[in-house]
C-alpha positions as CSV (number, residue, x, y, z in Angstrom):
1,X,20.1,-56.8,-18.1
2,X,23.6,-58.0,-16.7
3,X,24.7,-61.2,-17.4
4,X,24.2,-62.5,-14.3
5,X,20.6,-61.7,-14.3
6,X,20.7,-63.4,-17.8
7,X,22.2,-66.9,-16.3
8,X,19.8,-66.6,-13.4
9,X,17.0,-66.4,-15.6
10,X,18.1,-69.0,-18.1
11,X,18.5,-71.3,-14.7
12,X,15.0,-70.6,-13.8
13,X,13.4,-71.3,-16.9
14,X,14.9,-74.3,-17.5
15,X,14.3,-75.8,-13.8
16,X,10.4,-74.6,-14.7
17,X,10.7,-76.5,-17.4
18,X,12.1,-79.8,-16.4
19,X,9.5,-79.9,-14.0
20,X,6.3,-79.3,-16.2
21,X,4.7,-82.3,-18.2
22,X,4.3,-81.5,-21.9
23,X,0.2,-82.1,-23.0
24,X,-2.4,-80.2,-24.4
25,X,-3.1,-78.5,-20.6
26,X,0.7,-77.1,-20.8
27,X,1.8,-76.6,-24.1
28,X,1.5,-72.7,-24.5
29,X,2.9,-72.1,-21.1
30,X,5.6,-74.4,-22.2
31,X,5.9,-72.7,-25.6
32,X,6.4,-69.1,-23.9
33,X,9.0,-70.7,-21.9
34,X,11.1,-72.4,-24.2
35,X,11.0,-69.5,-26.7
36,X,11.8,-67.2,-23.8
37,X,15.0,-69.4,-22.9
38,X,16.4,-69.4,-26.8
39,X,16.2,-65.4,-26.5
40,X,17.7,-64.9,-23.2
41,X,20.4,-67.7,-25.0
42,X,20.6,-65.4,-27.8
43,X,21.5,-61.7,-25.8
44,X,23.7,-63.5,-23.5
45,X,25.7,-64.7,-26.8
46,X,24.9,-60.9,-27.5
47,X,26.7,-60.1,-24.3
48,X,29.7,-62.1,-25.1
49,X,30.2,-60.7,-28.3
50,X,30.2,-57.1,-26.8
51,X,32.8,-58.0,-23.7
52,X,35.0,-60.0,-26.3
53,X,34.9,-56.6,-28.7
54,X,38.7,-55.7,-29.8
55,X,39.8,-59.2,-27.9
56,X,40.2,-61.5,-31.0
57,X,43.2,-60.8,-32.2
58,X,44.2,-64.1,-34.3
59,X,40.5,-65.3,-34.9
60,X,40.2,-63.1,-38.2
61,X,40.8,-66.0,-40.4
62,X,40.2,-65.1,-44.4
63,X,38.0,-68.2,-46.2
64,X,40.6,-69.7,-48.6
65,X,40.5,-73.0,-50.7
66,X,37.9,-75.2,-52.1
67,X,35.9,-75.4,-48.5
68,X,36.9,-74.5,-44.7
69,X,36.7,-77.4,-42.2
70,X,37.0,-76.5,-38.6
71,X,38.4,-78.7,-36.0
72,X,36.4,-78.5,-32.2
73,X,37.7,-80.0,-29.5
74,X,38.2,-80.1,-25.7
75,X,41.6,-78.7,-24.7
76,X,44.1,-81.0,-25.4
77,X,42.6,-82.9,-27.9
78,X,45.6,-83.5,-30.2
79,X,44.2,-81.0,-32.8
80,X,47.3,-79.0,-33.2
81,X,49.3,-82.0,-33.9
82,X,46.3,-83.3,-36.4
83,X,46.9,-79.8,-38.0
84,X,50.4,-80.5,-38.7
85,X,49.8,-84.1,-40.1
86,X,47.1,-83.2,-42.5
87,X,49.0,-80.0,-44.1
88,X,52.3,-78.0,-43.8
89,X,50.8,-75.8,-40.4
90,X,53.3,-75.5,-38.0
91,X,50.8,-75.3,-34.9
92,X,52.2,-75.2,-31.6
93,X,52.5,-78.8,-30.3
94,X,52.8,-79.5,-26.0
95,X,51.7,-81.7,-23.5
96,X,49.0,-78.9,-21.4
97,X,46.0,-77.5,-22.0
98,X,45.5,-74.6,-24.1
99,X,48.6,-74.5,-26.1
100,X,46.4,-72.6,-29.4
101,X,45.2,-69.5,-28.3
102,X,43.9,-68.2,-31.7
103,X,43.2,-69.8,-34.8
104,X,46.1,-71.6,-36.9
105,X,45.0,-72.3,-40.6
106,X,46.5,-74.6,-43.1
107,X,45.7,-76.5,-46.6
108,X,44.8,-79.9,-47.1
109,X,45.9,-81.1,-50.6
110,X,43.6,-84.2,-51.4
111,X,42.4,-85.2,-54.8
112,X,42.7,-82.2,-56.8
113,X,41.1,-79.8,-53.7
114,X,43.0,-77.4,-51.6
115,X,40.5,-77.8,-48.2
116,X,41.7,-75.1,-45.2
117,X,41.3,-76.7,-41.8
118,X,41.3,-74.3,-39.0
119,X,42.4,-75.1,-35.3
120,X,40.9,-73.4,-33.0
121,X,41.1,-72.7,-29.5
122,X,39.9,-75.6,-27.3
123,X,35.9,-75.6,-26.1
124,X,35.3,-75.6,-22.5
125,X,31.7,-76.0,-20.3
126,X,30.2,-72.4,-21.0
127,X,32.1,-71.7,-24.3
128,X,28.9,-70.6,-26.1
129,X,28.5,-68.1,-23.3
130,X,32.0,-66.6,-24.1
131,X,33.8,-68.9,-21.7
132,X,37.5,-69.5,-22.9
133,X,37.4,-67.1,-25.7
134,X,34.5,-69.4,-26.9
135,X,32.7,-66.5,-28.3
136,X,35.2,-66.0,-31.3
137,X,35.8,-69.6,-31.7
138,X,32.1,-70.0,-32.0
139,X,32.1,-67.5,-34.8
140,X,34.7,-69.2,-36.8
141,X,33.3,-72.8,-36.6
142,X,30.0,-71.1,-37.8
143,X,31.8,-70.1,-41.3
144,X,32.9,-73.5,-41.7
145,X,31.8,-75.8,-44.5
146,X,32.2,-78.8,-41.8
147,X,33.2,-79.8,-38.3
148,X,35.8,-82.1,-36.6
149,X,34.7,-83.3,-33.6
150,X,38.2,-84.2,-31.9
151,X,37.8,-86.5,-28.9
152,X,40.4,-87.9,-26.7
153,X,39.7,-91.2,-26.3
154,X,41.6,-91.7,-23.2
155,X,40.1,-89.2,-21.5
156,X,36.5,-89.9,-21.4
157,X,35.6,-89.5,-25.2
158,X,31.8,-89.7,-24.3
159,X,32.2,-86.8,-21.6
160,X,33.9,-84.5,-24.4
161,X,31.3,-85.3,-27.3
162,X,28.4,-84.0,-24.9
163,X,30.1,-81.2,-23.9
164,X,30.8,-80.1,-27.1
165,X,27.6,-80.7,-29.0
166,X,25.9,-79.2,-26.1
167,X,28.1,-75.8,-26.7
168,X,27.8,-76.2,-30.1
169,X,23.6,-76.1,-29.8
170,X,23.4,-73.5,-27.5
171,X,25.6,-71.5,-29.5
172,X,22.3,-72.0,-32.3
173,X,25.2,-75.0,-34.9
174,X,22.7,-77.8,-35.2
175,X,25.4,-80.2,-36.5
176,X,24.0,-83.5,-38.9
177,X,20.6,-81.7,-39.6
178,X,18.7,-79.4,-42.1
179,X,16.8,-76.3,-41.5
180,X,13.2,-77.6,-40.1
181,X,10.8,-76.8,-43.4
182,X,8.5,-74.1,-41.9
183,X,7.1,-71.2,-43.8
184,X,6.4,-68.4,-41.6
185,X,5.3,-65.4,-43.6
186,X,4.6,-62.0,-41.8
187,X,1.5,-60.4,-43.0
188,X,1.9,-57.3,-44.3
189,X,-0.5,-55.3,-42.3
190,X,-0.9,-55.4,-38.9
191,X,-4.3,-57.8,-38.7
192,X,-5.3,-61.3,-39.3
193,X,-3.7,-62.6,-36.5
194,X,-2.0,-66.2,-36.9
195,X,-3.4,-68.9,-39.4
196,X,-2.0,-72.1,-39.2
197,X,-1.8,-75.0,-41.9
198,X,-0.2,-78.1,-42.6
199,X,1.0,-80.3,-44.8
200,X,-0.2,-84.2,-46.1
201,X,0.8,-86.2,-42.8
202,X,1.6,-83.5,-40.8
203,X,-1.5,-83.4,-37.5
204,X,-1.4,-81.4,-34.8
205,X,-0.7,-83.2,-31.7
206,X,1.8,-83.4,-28.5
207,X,4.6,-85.0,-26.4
208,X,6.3,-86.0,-30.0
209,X,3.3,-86.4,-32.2
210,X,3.2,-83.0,-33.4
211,X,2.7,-79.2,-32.7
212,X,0.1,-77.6,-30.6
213,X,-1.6,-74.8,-32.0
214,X,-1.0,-72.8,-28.6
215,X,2.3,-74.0,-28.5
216,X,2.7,-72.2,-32.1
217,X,1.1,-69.2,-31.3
218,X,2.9,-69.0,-27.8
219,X,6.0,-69.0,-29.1
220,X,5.1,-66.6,-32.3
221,X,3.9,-64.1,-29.5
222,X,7.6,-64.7,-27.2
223,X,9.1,-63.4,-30.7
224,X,6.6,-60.5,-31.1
225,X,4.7,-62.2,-34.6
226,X,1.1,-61.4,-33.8
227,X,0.0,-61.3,-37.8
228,X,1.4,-64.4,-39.9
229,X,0.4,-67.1,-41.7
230,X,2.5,-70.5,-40.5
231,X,2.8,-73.4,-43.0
232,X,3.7,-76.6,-41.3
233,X,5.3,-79.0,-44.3
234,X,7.0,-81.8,-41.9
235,X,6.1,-83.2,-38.1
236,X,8.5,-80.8,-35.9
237,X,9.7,-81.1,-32.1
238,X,9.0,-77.9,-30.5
239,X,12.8,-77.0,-30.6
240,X,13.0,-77.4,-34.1
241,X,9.7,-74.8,-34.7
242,X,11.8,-72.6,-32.0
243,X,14.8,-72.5,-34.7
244,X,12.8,-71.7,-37.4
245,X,11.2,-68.5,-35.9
246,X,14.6,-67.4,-34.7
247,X,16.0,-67.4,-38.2
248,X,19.7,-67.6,-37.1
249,X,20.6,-71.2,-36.6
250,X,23.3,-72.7,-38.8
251,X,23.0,-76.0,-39.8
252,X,26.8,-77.9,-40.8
253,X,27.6,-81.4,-40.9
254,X,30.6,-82.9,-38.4
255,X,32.4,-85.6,-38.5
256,X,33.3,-87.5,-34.9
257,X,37.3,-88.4,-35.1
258,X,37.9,-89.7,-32.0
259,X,42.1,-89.7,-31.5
260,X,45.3,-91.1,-30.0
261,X,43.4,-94.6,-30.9
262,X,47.5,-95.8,-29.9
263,X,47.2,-95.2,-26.5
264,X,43.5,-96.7,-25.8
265,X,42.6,-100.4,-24.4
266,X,40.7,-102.4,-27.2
267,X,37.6,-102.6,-24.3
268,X,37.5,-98.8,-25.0
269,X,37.8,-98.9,-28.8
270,X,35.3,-101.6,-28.6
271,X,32.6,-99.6,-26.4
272,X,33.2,-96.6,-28.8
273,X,32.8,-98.2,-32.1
274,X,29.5,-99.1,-30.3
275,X,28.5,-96.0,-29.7
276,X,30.2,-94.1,-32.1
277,X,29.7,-96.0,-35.3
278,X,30.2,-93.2,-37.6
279,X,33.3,-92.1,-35.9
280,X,36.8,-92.2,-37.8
281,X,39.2,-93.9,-35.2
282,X,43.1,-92.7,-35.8
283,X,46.2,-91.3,-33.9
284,X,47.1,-87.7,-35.1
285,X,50.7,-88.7,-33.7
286,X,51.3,-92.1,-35.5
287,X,49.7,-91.9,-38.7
288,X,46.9,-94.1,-37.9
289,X,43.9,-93.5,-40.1
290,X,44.4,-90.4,-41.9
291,X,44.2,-92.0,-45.2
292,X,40.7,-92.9,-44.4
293,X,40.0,-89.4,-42.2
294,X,40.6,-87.2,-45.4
295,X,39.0,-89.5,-47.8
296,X,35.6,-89.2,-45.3
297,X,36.0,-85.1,-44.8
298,X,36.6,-85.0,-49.1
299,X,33.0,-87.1,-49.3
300,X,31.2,-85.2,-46.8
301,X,32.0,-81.5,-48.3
302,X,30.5,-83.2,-51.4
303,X,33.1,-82.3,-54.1
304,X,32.6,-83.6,-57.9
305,X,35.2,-83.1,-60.3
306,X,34.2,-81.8,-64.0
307,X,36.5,-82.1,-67.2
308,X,36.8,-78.8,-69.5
309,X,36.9,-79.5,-73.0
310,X,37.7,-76.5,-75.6
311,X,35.7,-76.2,-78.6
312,X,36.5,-79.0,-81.2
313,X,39.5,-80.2,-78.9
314,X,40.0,-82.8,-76.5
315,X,38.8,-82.7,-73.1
316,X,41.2,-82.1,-70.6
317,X,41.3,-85.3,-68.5
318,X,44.4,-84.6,-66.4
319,X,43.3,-81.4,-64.3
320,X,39.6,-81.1,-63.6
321,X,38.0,-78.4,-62.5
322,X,36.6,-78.8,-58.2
323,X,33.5,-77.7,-57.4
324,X,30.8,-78.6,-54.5
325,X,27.9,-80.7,-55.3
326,X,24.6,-79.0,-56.7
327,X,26.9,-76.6,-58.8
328,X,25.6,-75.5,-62.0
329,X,27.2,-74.0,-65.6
330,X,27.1,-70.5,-63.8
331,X,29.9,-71.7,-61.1
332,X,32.2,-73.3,-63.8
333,X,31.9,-70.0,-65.8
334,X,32.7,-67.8,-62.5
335,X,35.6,-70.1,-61.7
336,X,37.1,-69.8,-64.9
337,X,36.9,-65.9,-65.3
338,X,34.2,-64.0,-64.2
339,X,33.5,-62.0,-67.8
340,X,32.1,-65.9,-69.1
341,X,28.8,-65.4,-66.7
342,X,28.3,-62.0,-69.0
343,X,29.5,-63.3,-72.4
344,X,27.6,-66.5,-72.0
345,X,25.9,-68.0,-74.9
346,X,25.8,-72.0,-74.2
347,X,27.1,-75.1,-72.9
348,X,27.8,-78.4,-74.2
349,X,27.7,-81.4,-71.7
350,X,28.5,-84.9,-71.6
351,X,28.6,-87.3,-68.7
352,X,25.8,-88.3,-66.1
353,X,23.9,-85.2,-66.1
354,X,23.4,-84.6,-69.8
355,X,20.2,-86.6,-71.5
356,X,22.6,-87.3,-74.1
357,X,26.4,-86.8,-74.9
358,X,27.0,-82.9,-76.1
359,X,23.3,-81.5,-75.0
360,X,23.3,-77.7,-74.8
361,X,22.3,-76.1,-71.6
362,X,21.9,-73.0,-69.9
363,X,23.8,-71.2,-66.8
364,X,21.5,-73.1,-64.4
365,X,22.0,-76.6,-65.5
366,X,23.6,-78.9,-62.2
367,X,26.5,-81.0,-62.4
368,X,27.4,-84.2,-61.9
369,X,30.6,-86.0,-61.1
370,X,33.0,-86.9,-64.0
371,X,30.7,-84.6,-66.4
372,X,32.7,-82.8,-69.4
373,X,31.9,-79.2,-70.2
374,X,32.3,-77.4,-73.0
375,X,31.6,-73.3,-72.8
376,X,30.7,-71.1,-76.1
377,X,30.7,-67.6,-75.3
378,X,30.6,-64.2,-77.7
379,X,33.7,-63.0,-79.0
């Protein structure tokens, strides 16, 4: 099917859709057609990744540092020159549109971390349909850790945020959310058909109060699932039951920084705040703010610091070790050399995760901020 064809049918489907009510009468017609529309979304993604083949020359960026943090952006956003501010990049800085033309890395030194923030290319209407070279920028905002949302604020902030999140969806990033919890588990021979069940709270319903049954099995038959059994363990929109049978939606958190807060009238920065309230307000080219932007990007990649402490010595106060939240003994060995996973015998742990100061754990004992750690392994 040519792409045209694709963007034809993707126009239909959706017109179809806008005009059909959502009730009990509708719902598996409407489940065929919205499951149909993420997987003509998904080959004309397909598409762009086969005409951008041997085109992405500078989007190859190697994962370096604590975490990778990825700036998206209309053209002209004042990334580059955010780039430069933040870390010792030397990112092409000019007053027109598409200046960056592949992706420009550099290191943020904050608290003990070494974070790699990638520019990318600027995001245009269509990006997520390989607009603009948006195919490879896509891929490397979906290997980020987090997401900058760059806006302009004098020109038409709100205009650039929708545009944006709406590329960033259709591209399958659900930004500020968490994978819908859905158990669907493919029988293993080809009978039984589709059994559906769901958890304390969770009814079946529609428009908002829950998931049809047809709707379910429409859109388990759009994705060729005939034989499964579906556990249902939260209420779910439709959309979010659609990204759990397609199994290929990435889930990162953004931050909104909305820039060149120098140049805007105080009605605006009002209006925004308003709208915006989670939004870091700074100007990339006067310093404004960026105390406070990489303090907030450092608390939402949801670092904790631990303090190594040799056997019968002191602990090391002065140069903790960085890791991500949720890490366990197992990531402090690999970080210090990857033979102390194998030679492993125990840990000793004090701090907020310990029941008491010096208790010996295992590999998969989590962290906590501030914790010390001592390793024994065999000689």
């Amino acid at each position: 099917m040519s792409s045209r064809s694709i963007e034809e049918d993707i126009r239909r489907i959706e017109e179809e859709i806008r005009r059909t009510p959502y009730n009990k009468a509708t719902s598996h017609h409407i489940g065929r057609l919205k499951a149909r529309l993420a997987r003509l979304r998904e080959n004309k993604l397909r598409a762009a990744a086969g005409r951008s083949t041997g085109r992405g020359a500078g989007f190859d960026v190697k994962r370096s540092g604590d975490a990778t943090v990825a700036m998206v952006g209309c053209p002209s956003a004042g990334k580059s020159t955010l780039l430069n501010h933040l870390t010792r990049a030397s990112a092409e800085v000019a007053a027109y549109d598409f200046t960056t033309l592949r992706v420009i890395p550099g290191t943020l030194h904050y608290k003990g971390t070494h974070i790699q923030i990638l520019d990318v290319p600027g995001l245009i209407p269509g990006a997520a349909a390989g607009r603009g070279r948006g195919k490879e920028v896509i891929s490397a905002l979906r290997n980020a850790d987090l997401i900058l949302i760059i806006l302009d604020i004098v020109r038409d902030a709100v205009k650039q945020y929708e545009i944006l999140v709406r590329e960033l969806y259709n591209a399958g990033i659900r930004i500020n959310s968490r994978p819908p919890r859905v158990s669907i588990r493919k029988r293993a021979q080809s009978r039984g058909g589709i059994t559906i069940e769901r958890g304390t709270g969770v009814r079946e319903g529609h428009e908002g109060d829950g998931l049809d049954d047809s709707f379910i099995r429409a859109v388990l038959s759009e994705y060729r699932i005939h034989n499964a059994e579906v556990i249902i363990m939260e209420p779910l929109t439709p959309d979010e039951f659609i990204d759990a049978v397609a199994g290929n939606r990435k889930y990162l958190d953004a931050l909104t920084v909305i820039n060149k807060l120098d140049l805007a009238e105080p009605s605006m920065v009002d209006h925004l705040r308003r709208r915006y309230p989670d939004a870091i307000f700074i100007s990339a080219e006067r310093d404004i703010n960026l105390e406070l932007l990489k303090e907030r990007i450092y608390n939402a990649l949801g670092f904790i610091q631990v303090y190594m402490k040799p056997q019968g010595g002191a602990p090391d106060m002065h140069n903790p070790l960085v890791l991500r939240k949720e890490s366990t003994i197992a990531d402090v060995c690999a970080a210090i050399h990857r033979d102390f996973v194998d030679k492993f015998r125990y840990a000793q742990v004090w701090g907020r995760s310990a029941r008491y100061g010096g208790q010996r754990v295992g590999l998969s004992h989590v962290l906590a901020d501030g914790d010390i750690v001592s390793i024994v392994v065999r000689r």
